[in-house]
KEKE-3310 file (N, C-alpha, C; in steps of 0.2 Angstrom, whole numbers, plus 5000, padded with zeros to 4 digits):
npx = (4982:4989:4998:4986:4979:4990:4990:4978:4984:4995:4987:4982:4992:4999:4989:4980:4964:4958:4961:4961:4967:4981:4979:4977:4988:4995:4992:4994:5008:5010:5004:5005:4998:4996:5000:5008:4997:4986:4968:4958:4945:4936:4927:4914:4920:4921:4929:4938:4951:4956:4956:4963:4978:4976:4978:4987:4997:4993:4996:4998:4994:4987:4968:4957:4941:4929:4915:4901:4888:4890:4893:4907:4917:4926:4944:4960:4968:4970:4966:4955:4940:4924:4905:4892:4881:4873:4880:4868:4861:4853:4854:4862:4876:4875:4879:4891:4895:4896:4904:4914:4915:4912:4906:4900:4908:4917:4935:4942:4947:4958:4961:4950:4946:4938:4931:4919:4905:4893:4878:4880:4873:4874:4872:4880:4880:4874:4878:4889:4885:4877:4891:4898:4888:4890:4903:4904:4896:4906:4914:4905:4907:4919:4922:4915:4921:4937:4952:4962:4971:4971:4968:4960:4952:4943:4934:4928:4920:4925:4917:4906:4902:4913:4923:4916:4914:4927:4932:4925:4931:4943:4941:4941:4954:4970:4976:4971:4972:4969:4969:4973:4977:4989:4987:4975:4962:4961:4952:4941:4934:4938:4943:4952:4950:4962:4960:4972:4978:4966:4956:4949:4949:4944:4944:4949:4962:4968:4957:4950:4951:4950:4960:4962:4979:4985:4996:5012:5022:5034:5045:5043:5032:5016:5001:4987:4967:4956:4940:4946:4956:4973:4981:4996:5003:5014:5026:5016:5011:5007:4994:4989:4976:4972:4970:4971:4978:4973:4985:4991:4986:4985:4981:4979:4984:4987:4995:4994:4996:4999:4987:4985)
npy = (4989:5001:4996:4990:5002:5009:5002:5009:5024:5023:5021:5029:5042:5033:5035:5024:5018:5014:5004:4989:4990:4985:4973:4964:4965:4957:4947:4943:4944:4931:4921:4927:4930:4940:4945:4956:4964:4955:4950:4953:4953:4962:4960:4965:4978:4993:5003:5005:4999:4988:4987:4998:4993:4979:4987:4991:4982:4974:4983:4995:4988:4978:4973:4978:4975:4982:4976:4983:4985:4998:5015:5018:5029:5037:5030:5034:5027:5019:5010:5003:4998:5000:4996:4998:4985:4974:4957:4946:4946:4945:4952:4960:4951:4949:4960:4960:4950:4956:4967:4960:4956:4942:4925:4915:4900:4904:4905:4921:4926:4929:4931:4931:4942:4943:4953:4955:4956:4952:4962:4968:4959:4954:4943:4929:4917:4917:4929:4923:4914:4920:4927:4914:4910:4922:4923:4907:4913:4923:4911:4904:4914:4915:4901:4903:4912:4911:4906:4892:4887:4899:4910:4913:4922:4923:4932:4925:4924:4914:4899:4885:4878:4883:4873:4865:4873:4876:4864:4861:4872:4865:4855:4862:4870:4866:4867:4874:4886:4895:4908:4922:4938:4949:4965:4960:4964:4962:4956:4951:4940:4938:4926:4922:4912:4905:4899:4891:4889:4887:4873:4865:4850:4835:4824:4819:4822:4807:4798:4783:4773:4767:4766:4769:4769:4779:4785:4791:4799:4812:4810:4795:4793:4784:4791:4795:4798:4808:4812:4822:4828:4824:4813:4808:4793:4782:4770:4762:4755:4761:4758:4750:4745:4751:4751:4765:4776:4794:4806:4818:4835:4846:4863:4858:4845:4830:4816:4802:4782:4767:4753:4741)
npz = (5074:5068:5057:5048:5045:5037:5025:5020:5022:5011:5000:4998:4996:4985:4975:4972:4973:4983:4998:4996:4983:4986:4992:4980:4974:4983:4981:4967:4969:4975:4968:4954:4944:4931:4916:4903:4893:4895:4893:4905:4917:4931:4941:4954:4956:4958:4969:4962:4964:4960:4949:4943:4947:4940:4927:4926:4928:4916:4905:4892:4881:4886:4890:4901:4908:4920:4931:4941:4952:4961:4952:4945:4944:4929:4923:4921:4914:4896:4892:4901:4902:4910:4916:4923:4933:4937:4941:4943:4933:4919:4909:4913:4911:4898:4894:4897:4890:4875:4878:4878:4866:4863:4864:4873:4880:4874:4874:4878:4889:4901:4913:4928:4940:4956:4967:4973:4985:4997:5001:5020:5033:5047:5051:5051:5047:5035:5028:5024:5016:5007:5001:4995:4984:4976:4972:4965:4954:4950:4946:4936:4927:4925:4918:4908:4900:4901:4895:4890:4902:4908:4926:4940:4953:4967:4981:4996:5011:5027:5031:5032:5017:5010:5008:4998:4986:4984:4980:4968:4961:4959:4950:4936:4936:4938:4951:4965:4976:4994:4998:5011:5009:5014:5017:5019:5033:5052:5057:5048:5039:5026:5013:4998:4985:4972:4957:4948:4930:4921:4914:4901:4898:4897:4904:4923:4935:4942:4937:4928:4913:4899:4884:4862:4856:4849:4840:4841:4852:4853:4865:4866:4872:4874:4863:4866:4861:4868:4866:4855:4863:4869:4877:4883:4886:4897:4890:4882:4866:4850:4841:4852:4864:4878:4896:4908:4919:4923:4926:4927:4926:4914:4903:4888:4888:4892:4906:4908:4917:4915:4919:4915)
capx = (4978:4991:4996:4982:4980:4996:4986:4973:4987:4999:4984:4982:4997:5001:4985:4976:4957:4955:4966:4962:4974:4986:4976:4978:4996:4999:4989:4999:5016:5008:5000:5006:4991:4993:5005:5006:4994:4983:4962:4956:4937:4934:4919:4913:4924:4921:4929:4944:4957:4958:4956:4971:4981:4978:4979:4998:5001:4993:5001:4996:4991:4980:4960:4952:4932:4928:4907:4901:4883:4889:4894:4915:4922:4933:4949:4963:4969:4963:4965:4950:4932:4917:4899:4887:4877:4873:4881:4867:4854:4855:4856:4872:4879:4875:4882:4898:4899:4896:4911:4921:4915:4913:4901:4900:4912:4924:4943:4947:4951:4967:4962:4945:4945:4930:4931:4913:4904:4886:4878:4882:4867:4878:4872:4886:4882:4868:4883:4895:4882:4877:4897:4899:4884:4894:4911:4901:4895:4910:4916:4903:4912:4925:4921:4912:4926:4943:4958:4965:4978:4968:4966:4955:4953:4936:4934:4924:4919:4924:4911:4904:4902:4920:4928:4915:4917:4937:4930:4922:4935:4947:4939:4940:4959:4976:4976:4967:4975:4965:4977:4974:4984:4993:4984:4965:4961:4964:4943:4942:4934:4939:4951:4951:4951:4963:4964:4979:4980:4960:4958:4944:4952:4937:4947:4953:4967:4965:4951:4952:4948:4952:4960:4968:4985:4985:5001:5020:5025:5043:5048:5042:5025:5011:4995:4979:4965:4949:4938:4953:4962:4978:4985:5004:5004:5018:5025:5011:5012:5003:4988:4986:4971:4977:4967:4975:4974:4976:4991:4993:4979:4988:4977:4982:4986:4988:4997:4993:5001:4994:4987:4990)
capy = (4993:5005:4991:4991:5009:5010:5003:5015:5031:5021:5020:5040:5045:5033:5038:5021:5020:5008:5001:4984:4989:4980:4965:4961:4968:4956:4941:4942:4941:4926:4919:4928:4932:4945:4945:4962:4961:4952:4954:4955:4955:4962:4958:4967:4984:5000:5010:5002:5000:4981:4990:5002:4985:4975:4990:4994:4974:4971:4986:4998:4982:4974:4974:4979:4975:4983:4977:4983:4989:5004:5016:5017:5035:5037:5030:5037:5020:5021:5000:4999:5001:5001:4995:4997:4982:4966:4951:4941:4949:4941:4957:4963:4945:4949:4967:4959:4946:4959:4971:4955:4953:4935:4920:4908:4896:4905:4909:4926:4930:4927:4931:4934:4943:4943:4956:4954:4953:4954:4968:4963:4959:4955:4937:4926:4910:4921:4931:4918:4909:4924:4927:4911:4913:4929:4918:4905:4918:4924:4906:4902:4919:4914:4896:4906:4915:4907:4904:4887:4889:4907:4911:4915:4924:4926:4932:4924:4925:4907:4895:4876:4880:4886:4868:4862:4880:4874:4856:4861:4874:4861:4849:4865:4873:4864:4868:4879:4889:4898:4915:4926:4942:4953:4968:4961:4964:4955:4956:4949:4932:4935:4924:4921:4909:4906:4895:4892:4885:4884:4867:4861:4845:4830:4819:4822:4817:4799:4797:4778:4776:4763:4772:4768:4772:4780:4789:4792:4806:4814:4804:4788:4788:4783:4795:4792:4803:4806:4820:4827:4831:4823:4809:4805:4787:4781:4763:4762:4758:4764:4751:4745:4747:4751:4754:4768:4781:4800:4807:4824:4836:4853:4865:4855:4838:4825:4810:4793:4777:4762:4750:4733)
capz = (5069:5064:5054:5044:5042:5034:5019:5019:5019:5007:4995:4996:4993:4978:4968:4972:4975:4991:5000:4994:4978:4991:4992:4973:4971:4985:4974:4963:4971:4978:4962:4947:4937:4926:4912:4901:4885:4894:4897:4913:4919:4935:4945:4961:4955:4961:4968:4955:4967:4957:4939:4941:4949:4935:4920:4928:4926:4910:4901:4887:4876:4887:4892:4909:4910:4926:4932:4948:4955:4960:4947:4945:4939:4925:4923:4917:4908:4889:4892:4907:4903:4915:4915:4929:4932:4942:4938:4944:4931:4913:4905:4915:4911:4889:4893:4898:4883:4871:4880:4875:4858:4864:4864:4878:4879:4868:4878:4875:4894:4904:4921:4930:4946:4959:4976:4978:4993:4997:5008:5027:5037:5053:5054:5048:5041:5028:5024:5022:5011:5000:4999:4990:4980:4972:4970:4964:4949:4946:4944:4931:4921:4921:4915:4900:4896:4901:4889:4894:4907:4912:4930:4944:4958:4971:4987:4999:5018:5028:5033:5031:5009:5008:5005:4993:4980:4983:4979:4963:4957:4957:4944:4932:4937:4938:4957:4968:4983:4997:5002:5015:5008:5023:5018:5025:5039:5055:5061:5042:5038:5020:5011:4992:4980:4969:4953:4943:4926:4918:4909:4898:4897:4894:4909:4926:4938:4946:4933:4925:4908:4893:4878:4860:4856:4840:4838:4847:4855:4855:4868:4867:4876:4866:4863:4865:4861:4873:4861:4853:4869:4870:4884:4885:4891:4896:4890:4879:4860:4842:4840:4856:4869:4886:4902:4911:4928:4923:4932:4930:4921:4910:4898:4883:4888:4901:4905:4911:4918:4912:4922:4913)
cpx = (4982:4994:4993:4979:4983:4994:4983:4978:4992:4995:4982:4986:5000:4996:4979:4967:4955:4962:4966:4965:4980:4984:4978:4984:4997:4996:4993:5004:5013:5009:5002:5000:4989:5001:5004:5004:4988:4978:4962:4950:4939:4929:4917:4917:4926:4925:4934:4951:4959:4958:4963:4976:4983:4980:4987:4999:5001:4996:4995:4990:4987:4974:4959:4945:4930:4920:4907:4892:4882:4892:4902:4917:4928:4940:4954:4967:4967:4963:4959:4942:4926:4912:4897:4881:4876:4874:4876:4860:4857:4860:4860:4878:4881:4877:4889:4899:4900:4902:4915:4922:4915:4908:4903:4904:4917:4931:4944:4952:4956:4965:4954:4945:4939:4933:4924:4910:4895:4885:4876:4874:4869:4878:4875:4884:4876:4873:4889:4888:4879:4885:4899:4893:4886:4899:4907:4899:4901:4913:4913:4905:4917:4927:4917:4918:4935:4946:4961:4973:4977:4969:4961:4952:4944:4937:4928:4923:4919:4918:4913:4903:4909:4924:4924:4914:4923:4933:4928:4925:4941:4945:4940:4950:4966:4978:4972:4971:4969:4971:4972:4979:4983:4988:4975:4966:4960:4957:4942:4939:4934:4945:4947:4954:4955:4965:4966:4978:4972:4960:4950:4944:4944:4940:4949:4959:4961:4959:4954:4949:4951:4953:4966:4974:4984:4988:5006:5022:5032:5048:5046:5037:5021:5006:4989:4974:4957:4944:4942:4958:4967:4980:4989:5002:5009:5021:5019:5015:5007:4999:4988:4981:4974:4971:4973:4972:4976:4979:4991:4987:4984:4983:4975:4980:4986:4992:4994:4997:4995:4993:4988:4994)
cpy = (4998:5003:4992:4997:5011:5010:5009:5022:5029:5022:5030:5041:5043:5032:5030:5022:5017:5007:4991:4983:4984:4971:4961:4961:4960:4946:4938:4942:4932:4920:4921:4927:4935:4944:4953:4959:4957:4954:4950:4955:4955:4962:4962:4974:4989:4998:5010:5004:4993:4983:4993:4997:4982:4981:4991:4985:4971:4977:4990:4992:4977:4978:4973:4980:4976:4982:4978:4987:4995:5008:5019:5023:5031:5033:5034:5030:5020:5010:4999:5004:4998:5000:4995:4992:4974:4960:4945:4941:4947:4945:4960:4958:4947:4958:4966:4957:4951:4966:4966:4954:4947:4927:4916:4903:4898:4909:4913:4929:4926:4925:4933:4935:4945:4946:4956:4954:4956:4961:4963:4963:4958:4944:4931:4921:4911:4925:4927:4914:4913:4925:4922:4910:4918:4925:4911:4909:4919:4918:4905:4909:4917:4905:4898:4909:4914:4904:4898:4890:4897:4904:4915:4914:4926:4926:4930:4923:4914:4908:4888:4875:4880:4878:4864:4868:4877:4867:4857:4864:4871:4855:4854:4867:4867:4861:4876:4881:4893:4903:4920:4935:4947:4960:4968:4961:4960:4952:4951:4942:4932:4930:4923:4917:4909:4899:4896:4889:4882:4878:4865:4854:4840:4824:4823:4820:4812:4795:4789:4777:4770:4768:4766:4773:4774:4786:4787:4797:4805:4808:4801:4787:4788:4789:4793:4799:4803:4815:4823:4828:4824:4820:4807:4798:4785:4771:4759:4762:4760:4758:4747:4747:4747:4752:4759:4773:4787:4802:4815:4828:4845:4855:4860:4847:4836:4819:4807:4787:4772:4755:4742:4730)
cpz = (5065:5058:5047:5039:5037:5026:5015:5017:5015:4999:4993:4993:4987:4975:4968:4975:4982:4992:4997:4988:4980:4992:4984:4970:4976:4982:4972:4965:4971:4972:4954:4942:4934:4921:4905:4893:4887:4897:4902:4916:4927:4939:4952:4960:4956:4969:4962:4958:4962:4948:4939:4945:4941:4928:4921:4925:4920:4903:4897:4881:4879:4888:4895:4907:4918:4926:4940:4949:4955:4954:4946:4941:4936:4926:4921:4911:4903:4890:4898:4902:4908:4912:4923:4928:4937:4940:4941:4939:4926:4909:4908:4909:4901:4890:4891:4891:4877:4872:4877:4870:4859:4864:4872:4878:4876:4873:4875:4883:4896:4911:4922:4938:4951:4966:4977:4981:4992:5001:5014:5031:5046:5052:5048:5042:5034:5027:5018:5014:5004:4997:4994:4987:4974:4970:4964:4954:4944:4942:4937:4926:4920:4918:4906:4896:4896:4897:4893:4896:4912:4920:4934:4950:4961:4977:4991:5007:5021:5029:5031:5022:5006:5001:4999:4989:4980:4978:4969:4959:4954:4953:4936:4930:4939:4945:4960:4975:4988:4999:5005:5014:5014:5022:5021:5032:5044:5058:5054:5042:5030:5017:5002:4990:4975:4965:4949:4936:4924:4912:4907:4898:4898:4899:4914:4932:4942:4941:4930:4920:4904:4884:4872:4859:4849:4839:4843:4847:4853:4860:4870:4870:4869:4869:4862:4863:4863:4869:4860:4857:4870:4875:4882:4891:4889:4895:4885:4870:4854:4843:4848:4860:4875:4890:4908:4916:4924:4928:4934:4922:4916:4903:4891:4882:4894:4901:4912:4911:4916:4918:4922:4912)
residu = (UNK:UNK:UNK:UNK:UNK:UNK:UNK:UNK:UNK:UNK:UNK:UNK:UNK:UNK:UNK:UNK:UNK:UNK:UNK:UNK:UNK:UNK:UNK:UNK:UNK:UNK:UNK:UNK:UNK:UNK:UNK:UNK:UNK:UNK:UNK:UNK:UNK:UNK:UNK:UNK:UNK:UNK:UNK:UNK:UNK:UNK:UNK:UNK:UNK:UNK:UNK:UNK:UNK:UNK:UNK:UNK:UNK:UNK:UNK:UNK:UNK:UNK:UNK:UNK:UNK:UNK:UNK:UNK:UNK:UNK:UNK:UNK:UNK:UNK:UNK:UNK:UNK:UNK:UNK:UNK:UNK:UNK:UNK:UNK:UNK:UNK:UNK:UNK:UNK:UNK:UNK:UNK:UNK:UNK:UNK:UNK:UNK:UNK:UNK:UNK:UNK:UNK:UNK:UNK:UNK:UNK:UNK:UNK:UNK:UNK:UNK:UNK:UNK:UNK:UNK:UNK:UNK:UNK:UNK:UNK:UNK:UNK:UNK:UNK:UNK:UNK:UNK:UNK:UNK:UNK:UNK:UNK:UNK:UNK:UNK:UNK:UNK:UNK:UNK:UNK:UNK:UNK:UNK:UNK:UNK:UNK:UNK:UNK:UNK:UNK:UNK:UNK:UNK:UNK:UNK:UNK:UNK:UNK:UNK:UNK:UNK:UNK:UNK:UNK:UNK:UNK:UNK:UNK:UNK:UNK:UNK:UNK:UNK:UNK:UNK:UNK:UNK:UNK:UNK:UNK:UNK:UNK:UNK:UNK:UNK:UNK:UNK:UNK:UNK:UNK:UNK:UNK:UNK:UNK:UNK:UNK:UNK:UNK:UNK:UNK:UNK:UNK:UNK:UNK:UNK:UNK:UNK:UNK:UNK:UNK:UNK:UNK:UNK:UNK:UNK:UNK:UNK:UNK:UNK:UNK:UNK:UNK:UNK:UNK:UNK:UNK:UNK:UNK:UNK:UNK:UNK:UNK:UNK:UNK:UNK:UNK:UNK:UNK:UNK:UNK:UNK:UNK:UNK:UNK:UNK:UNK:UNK:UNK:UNK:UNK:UNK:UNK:UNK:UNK:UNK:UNK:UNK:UNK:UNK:UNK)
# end
């Protein structure tokens, strides 16, 4: 337990709000998900142990949106701003978009992080099932507002749910990880979510597809084009029809091997 403590009086002494600053510092070693300049939405926020984290990483020039239920003093960061409000209520939901300046669908953010958690009732598998209920949420924010190649992180309590949220964030995300960081607790059934690399992409791995060729890359694959998005196939040329498998899926683009 001393262990864990060590958190809790780390977080005193250097000026953090929770000890869970630890948990998102050690995220990112893991993950790398902030780069400086870049915005930020936080979900679940108070007390802003994950606010003063991400505004140290995203720097003077980037944007922290902190939302949380309860009410989250001041920072001193002029880069983080606060709303109190329920992301499960519309008008939280049009608070946010409106902090972003953003429409729906439109990529301004980088990264979106979710520590949220329900309130505990004791009985597990109704925590665990509100837990990803909240994850779930934040997924669909940050499907509204994700920059291809963004990231995004959500906490949620195991169970029998767990592996279909992973199932469903990876048709969105490049790859999805589940980490355990060292600062939670060992009583703990939290792990979070994390996916890497947000892709709108209109195809996905293993997917088979019939496409033309109507151009050449740099080096020598051909291009096809599935609603403007861009597939690198390999062996393929300018005017042909090809049937092909996608191979590997990146914000942008994709490549495919041809199956004829």
């Amino acid at each position: 337990m001393a262990r864990k403590d060590d958190y809790y009086n780390r977080a005193k002494q250097q000026g953090y709000r929770a000890r869970s600053a630890y948990k998102l510092k050690q995220l990112d070693d893991s993950a790398n998900l902030f780069t400086e300049g870049d915005t930020v939405v936080d979900l679940g926020a108070a007390p802003g142990g994950w606010l003063q984290v991400a505004a140290e990483k995203v720097g003077p020039r980037g944007k922290v949106v902190g939302v949380d239920l309860q009410r989250i003093d001041d920072l001193e960061p002029h880069q983080v701003t606060t709303m109190r409000g329920d992301m499960t209520e519309e008008r939280t939901r049009d608070r946010l978009r409106r902090e972003l300046n953003a429409e729906e669908g439109e990529g301004i953010v980088d990264t979106v992080i979710s520590d949220m958690a329900p309130n505990m009732t004791g009985e597990y598998e109704l925590d665990h099932a509100r837990s990803v209920h909240l994850a779930r949420i934040a997924f669909e924010t940050a499907q509204q507002y994700l920059k291809p190649g963004g990231d995004f992180v959500a906490k949620v309590f195991q169970g029998r749910d767990l592996d279909d949220l992973r199932e469903e964030m990876g048709e969105s995300f490049q790859y999805v990880r589940t980490i355990t960081p060292p600062a939670s607790r060992d009583a703990s059934s939290e792990v979070y979510l994390v996916g890497k690399g947000y892709t709108t992409a209109p195809v996905s791995e293993g997917e088979t597809l019939t496409v033309d060729i109507v151009d050449t890359g740099d080096e020598g694959d051909g291009i096809a084009k599935v609603d403007e998005f861009t597939v690198f196939v390999g062996g393929a040329d300018e005017g042909e029809t090809v049937e092909v498998s996608i191979t590997d899926v990146k914000p942008n683009f994709a490549f495919a091997e041809r199956l004829d």
